[in-house]
Every structure is written in structure tokens, then in C-alpha cells.
C-alpha positions as a printed Julia matrix, in Angstrom:
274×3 Matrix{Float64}:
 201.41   50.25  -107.16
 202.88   47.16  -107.84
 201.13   44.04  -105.96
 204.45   43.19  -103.86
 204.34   46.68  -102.47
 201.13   46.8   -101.54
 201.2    43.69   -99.86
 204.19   44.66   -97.74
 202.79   47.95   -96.94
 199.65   45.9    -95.81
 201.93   43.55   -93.63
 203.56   46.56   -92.01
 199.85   48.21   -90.94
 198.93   45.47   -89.68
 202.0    45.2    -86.88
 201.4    48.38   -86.24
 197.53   48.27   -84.94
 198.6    45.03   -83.7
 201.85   46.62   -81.55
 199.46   49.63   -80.45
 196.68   47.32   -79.48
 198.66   45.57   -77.5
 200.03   48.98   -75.84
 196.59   49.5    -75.13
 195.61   46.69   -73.9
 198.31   46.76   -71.26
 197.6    50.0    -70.23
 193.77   49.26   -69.84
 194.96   46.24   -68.63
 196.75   48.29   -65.83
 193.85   50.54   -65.29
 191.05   47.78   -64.5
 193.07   45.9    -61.86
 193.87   48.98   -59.08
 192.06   48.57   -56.85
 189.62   51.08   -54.5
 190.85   52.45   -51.28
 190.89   49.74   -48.96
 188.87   49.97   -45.55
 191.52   50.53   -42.55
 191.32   46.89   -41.24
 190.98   45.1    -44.29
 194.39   43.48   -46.78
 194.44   45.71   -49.45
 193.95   43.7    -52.63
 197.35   43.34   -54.98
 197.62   45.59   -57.76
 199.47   44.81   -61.59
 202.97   46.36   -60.54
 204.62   48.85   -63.02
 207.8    47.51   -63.27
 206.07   44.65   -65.07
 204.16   45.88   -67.53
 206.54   48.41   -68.29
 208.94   44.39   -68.59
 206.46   43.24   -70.95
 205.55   46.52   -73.16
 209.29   46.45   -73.39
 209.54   42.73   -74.48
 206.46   42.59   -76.74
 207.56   41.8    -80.56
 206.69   45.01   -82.03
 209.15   46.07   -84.71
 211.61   49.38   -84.27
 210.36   50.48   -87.68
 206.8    50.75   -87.31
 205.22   54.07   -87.52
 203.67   55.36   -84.56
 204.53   53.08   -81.63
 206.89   55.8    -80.08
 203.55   57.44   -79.54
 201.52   54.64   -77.92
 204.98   53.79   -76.03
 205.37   57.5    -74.68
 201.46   57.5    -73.94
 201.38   53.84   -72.28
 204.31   54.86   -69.94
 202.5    58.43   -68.8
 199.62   56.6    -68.0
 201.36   53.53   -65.78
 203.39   56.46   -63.87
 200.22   58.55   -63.13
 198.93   55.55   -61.92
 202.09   54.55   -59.58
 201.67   57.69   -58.14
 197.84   57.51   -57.22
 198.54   54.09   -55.86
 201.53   55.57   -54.1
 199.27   58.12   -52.45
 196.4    56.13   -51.55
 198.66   53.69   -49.85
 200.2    56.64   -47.71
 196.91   58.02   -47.31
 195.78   54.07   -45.5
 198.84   53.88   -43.69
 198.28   57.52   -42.07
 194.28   56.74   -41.53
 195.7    53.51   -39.68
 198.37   55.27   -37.66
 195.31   57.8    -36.41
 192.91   54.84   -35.93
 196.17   53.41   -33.74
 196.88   56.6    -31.79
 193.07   56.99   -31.14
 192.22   53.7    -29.68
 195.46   53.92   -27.74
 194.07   57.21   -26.2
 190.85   55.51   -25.36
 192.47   52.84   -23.48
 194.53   55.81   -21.11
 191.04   57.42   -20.74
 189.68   54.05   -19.51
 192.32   53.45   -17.22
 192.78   56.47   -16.04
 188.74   56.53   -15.22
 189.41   53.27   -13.52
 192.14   54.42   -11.41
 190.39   57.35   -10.48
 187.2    55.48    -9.9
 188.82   53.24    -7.66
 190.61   56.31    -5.5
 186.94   57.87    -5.3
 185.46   54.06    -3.89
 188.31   53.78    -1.6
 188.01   57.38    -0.4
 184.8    56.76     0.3
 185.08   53.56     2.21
 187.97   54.89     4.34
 185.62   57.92     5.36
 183.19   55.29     6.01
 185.02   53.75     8.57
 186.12   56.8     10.34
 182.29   57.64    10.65
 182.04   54.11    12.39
 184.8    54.87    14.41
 183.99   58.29    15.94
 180.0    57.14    16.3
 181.02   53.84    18.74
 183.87   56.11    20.4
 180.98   58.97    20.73
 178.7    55.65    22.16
 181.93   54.38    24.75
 182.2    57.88    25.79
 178.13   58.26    26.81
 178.39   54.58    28.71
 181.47   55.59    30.59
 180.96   59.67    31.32
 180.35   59.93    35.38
 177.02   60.89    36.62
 177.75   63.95    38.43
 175.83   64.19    41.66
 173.74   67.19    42.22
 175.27   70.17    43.68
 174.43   70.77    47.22
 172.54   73.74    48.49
 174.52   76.95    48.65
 174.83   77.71    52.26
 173.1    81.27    52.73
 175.97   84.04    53.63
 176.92   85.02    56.99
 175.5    88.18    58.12
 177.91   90.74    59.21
 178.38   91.61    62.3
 176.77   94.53    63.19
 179.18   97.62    63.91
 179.92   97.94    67.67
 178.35  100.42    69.89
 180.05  102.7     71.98
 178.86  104.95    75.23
 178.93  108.5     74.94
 181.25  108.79    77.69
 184.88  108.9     78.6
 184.98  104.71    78.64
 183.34  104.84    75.52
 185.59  106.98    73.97
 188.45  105.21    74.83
 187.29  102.17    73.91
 186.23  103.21    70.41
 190.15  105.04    70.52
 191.42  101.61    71.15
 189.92   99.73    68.53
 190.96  102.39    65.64
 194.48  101.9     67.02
 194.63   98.69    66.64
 193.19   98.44    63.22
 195.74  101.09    62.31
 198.67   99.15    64.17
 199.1   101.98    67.1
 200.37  101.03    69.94
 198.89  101.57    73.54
 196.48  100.53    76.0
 193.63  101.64    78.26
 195.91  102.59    81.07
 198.15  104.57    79.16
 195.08  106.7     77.39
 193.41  106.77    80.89
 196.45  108.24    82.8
 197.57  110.65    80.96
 193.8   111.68    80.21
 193.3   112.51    84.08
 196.71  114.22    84.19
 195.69  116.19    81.33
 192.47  117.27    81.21
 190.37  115.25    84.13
 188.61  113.58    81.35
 186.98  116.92    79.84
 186.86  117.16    76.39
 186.27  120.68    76.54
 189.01  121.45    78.38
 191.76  123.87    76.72
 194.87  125.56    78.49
 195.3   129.05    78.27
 198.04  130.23    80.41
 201.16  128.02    78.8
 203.45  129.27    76.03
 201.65  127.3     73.4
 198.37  129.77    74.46
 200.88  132.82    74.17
 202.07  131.33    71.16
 197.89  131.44    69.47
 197.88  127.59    69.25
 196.57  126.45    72.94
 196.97  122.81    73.79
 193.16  121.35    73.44
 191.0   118.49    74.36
 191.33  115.03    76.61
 194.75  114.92    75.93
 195.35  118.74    75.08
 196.46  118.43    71.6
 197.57  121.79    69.69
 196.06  122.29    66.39
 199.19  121.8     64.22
 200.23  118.48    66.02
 196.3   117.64    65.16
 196.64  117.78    61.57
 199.95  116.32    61.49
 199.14  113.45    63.21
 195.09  112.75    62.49
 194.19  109.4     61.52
 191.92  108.8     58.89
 188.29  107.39    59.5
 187.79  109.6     62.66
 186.52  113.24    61.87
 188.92  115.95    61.41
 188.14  117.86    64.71
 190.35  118.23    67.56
 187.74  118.83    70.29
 185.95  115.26    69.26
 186.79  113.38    72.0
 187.78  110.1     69.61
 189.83  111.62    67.08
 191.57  113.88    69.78
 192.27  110.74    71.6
 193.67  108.59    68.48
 195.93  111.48    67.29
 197.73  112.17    70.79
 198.36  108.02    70.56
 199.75  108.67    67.14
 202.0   111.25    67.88
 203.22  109.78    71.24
 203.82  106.28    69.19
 206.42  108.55    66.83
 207.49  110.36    69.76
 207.61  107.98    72.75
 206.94  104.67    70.9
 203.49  104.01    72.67
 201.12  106.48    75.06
 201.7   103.59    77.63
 205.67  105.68    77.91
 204.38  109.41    78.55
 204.03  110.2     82.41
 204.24  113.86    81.87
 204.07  117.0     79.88
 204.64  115.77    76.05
């Protein structure tokens, strides 16, 4: 080979290494100042931006016709976009940590106060119950001072005893007297005099005595007793409380008044036959 041609071929090998070291070296370059993931609160630290080296790989003075720098070219550009896209990812990757950090400390602050509000409810709850403790205890304490002493109940005075039932003779005057009082407590009208009267007209105070010669004899039911009472007038006109007998003197007595009150509107109006 002729010593020109070697010499230029020498020349030319030389640009070459020199074009692809300094491909290299860029791209190494590139690599050695990204930096780590930054902590959440700290700057992250700048990083060698693409745009430029790609700038100055595209400036550098490497000639069109050297062999092999489409290679390193191709290579050096992979690399710097693998590289923008790690550092594109990390960065979202901070920004999202530091949005959570955000949202979480902004929580914590709503818990707080929302722990303080309710904490201060709870203290006022319980000094408002407080005081209505107070209250009630010194109204319970006015209430003691001011209740009335409440004298001592007298002595019940012991019951009357009842009077004792009266007494009555077992004798015409005692049967009209016990006749009178039953008529009055039964609201029958008459008096002594009438009951008397018309007892001597009738039967001359017997209470045994009976007629048997009238029509009401004839008839089976003979007028009996002081005031000569037939049986079915009796039971029509008996009073309750005295016994259901028309010879006993008091019942026979009480019933004739009876029936001449319905009749004659009192005993005191008979004067005859009734």
C-alpha cells in the first residue's frame, strides 16, 4: 500500500475512535449525573437534560463518512431515552409519594380536631351535669329548711257505742209501741190512738182473738188477731223485719197499719169495719 494511503486510512481511524469516544463519553457522561430518588421533603438534585446532549452529540465534529458512528449514534440515543423515561418515572413516582404524604398529614390534622371538638363537648357535658348536681343538692337542702313540721296527730277519739236496741213489754202497750216504731222507720203513717181504738173495737186487745161467724169465716179465711187481719190481706201487706205470722201481736199490728195506709191513708181514718 502506498504510504499516502495508509496514512489517510490512519487519519480516518483515528476520527472514528475519536467520534465514538466522544459518543461514549456523553452517554456515560449522562449516566453518572442522575441522580437517586430523592427523599419526599428534600430538592431533588438537577439532572444533564436530554435535549442537550442529544444538542451536542448532534453538533460534535464527527465526519458523515466515518464508519461506524451510525452505530454509536443509534446506541447513544437508546440509552439517553431509557434514561428520560426512568427519570420521568421516578419523578412521578416523588410527586405521588408527596401527594400521599399531603393527604395523610391533612387527615391527621381532621383527626386532631375532630378529637378536640369532641373532647371539648365531653368537658362541657360534664361541667353542665355538674352544675345541675349543684343545683338539685341546694334545692333538695332549701326544701329540708323550709318543709313544715307537722304536729303530731291527736288521739283518735274511741267510737261511740251503740245504743243498745230498745226493750219492749210483753203486753198490749208494748206491742204497740214496738208497732209504732217499725212504722215509722218504714214511713207508715199512724199513731197510738188510731192502733189503740180500733184494737178495742176489734178484738179487746186479744191477740188470740179470731171471728168465726162473718162471711170471711164462711168464706175459710176468718179475720184474725188484734186487729183481725185475714190471711191473704196478711201476706199482701206484711212488712219486712217483723215475723211472717199473723197471730204475732207486732206483725199483725204493722200489717193492718199498712193496709189501712193504702186503703184509708193512715189507721188514725178507720172508725169501723175495714
Amino acid at each position: 500500500m502506498p504510504a499516502r494511503q495508509l496514512s489517510r486510512r490512519l487519519q480516518v481511524t483515528q476520527k472514528t475512535a475519536t467520534a465514538s469516544l466522544a459518543l461514549s463519553g456523553a452517554a456515560i457522561l449522562a449516566f453518572t449525573v442522575v441522580p437517586g430518588p430523592a427523599a419526599a421533603d428534600e430538592r431533588p438534585a438537577q439532572s444533564l437534560s436530554t435535549e442537550t446532549a442529544a444538542w451536542d452529540l448532534a453538533n460534535a465534529a464527527v465526519p458523515a463518512d466515518q464508519d461506524g458512528s451510525d452505530d454509536v449514534r443509534a446506541l447513544a440515543e437508546e440509552s439517553l431515552r431509557d434514561h428520560a423515561a426512568r427519570q420521568a418515572a421516578q419523578q412521578q413516582a416523588a410527586e405521588e409519594s408527596q401527594q400521599a404524604l399531603a393527604e395523610v398529614r391533612r387527615a391527621e390534622a381532621e383527626h386532631a380536631s375532630e378529637a378536640e371538638q369532641a373532647a371539648a363537648q365531653l368537658a362541657a357535658d360534664e361541667k353542665a351535669a355538674a352544675e345541675r348536681d349543684a343545683a338539685e343538692q341546694a334545692a333538695s337542702r332549701s326544701t329540708e329548711r323550709e318543709a313544715p313540721v307537722v304536729a303530731a296527730a291527736e288521739p283518735a277519739q274511741p267510737a261511740a257505742e251503740p245504743e243498745p236496741a230498745p226493750t219492749y213489754d210483753d203486753n198490749l202497750e208494748g206491742w204497740i209501741a214496738e208497732a209504732l216504731d217499725i212504722m215509722s222507720a218504714n214511713g207508715i203513717p199512724g199513731s197510738y190512738d188510731g192502733l189503740h181504738r180500733n184494737i178495742m173495737r176489734e178484738s179487746s186487745g186479744n191477740p188470740q182473738a179470731i171471728n168465726d161467724w162473718d162471711i170471711n169465716w164462711i168464706n175459710g179465711t176468718p179475720s184474725m188477731g188484734l186487729l183481725q187481719v185475714i190471711q191473704p190481706t196478711f201476706d199482701a201487706y206484711h212488712v219486712e223485719g217483723t215475723p211472717d205470722d199473723v197471730w204475732h201481736p207486732v206483725a199483725n199490728l204493722v200489717a193492718a197499719a199498712n193496709y189501712a195506709w193504702d186503703r184509708y191513708g193512715s189507721i188514725d181514718n178507720v172508725d169501723g169495719p175495714y
